[in-house]
N, C-alpha and C positions, 0 to 999 in steps of 0.2 A: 602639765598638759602641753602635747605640739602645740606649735601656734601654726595659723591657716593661713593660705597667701590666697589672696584673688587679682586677677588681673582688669587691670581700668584702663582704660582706650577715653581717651577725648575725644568726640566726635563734633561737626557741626551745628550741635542743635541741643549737644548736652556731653551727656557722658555714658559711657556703657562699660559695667559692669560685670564680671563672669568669675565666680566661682565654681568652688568643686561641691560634690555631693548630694547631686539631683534637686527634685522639685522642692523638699524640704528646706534644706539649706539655703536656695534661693527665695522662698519664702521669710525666711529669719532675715533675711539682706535686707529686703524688701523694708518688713517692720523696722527696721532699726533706724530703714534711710526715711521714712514716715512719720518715727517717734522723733526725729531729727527734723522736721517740719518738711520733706517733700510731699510730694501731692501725688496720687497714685492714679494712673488712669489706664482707659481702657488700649486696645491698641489702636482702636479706630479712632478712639478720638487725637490720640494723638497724633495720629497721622493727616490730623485735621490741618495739622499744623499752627497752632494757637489761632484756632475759629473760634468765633462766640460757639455759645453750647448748643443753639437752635440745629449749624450748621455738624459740629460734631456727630449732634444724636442722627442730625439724618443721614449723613456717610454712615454710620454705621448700621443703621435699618435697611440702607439700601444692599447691602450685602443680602442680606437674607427675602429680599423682595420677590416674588414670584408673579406678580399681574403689571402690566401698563400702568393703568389708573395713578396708584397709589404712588411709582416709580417717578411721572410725575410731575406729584405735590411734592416729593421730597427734593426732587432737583428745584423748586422754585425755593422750597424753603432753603435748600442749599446755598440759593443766589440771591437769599435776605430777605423774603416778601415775609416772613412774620415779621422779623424784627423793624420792616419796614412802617409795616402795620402800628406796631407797637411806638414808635416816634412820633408816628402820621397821631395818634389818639392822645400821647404827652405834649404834643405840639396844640393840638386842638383845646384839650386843657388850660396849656399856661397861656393864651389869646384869651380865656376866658368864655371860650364858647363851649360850654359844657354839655350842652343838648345835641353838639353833632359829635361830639365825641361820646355819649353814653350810646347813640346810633351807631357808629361806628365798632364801640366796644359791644353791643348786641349783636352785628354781624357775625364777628368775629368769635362770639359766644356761641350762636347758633351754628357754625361751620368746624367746631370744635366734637361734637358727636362726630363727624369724619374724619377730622385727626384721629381718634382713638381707633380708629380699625386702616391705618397705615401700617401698623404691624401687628395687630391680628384680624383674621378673617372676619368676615360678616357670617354669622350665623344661623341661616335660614331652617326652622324645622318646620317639618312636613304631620300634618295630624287630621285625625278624624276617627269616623267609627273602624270596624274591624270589613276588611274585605269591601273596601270603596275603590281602592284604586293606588294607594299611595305610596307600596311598591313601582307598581309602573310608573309612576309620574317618576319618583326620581330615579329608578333607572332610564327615562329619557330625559332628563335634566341631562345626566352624568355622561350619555354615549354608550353606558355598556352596563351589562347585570351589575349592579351594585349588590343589591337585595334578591333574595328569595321571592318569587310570585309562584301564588296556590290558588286555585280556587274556594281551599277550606279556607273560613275563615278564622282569624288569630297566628298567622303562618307567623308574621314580624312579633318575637319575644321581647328584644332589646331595640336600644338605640342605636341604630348604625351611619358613622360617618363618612360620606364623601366629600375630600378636597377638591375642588375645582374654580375654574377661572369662568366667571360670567358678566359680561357686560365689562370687562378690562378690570374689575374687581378679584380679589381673592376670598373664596365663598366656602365655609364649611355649611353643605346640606347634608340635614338631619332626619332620616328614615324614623320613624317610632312605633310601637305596639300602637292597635284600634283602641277607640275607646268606646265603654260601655257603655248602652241605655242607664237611666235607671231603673232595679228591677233584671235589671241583665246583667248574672253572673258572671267574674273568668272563670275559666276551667279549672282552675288550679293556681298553688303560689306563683307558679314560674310567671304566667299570664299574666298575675298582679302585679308582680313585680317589675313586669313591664310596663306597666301602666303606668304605675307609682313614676318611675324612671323616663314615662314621656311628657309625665306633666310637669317633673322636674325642668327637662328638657327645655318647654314649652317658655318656662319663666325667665330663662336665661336667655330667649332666642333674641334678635334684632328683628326677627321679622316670621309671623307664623303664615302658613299656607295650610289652609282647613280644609281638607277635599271631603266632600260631601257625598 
């Protein structure tokens, strides 16, 4: 068998590494220097430059950030206020005052449903019966025709997504098929199947908006 040569550069911060033979090959590099006990990471975090992970994950969300809001919480987390959080509750702990640190830790529990949607959207869908209006609402939510408006009713078959930024948040709103009396047929699978598909919707939402 040739043997393979790769080229190694000693850098300031480590070492950099470069072989031949594309993604593959560098992939094998990779496991071998792992099965060897390095530690693999992403590029963001490493260009964290050895950050705790709090500060890591959030350089690297903030890449893909699209609203104020959430842009930030991540610059405070960036600048230690969880971890700060987190000392401030082990400290209240080892004093032995347990009741303001279980307060504290409940804050911080309750403000944790808005860490989860710093990198995904807040999910608003929009629902109701058939032909109330809920095309136009969220094409005035959105600025512009998102959805289809008829006056027959049943026009919305599917779920239709718009991304957009509201109140400094990043907000996927959710167009859906009317929903039925009961006793009031859809017209057909397709109609059901929207149905099916908005009540889906509905279970997953953050937040419903029912226009009557």
């Amino acid at each position: 068998m040739a043997s393979e040569e790769v080229l190694v550069v000693r850098a300031s911060r480590g070492w950099e590494v470069h072989c031949h033979g594309g993604a593959a090959a560098a992939a094998a590099v990779l496991d071998d220097l792992v099965h060897l006990g390095a530690e693999c990471r992403s590029a963001a975090a490493w260009d964290a430059g050895g950050a705790p992970t709090v500060a890591a994950e959030a350089i690297a969300l903030l890449t893909d950030i699209d609203a104020p809001r959430p842009a930030r919480i991540l610059c405070r987390q960036l600048a230690g206020q969880l971890d700060g959080e987190l000392t401030g509750i082990a400290a209240l702990m080892a004093r032995g005052d347990g009741v303001a640190a279980a307060q504290r830790a409940d804050r911080l529990r309750r403000a944790s449903r808005v860490g989860l949607r710093l990198a995904e959207p807040w999910r608003v869908v929009v629902t109701g019966p058939v032909n109330v209006g809920k095309s136009s609402l969220v094409n005035a939510l959105a600025g512009h025709a998102r959805s289809l408006v008829s006056p027959l009713p049943g026009t919305t078959r599917d779920v239709i997504e718009t991304h957009l930024v509201l109140a400094g948040w990043s907000v996927v709103l959710v167009d859906t098929a009317g929903l039925r009396a009961a006793g009031d047929r859809a017209s057909g699978a397709t109609e059901r199947a929207g149905i099916a598909r908005a009540v889906a919707a509905t279970g997953a939402a953050d937040l419903v908006i029912r226009v009557e």
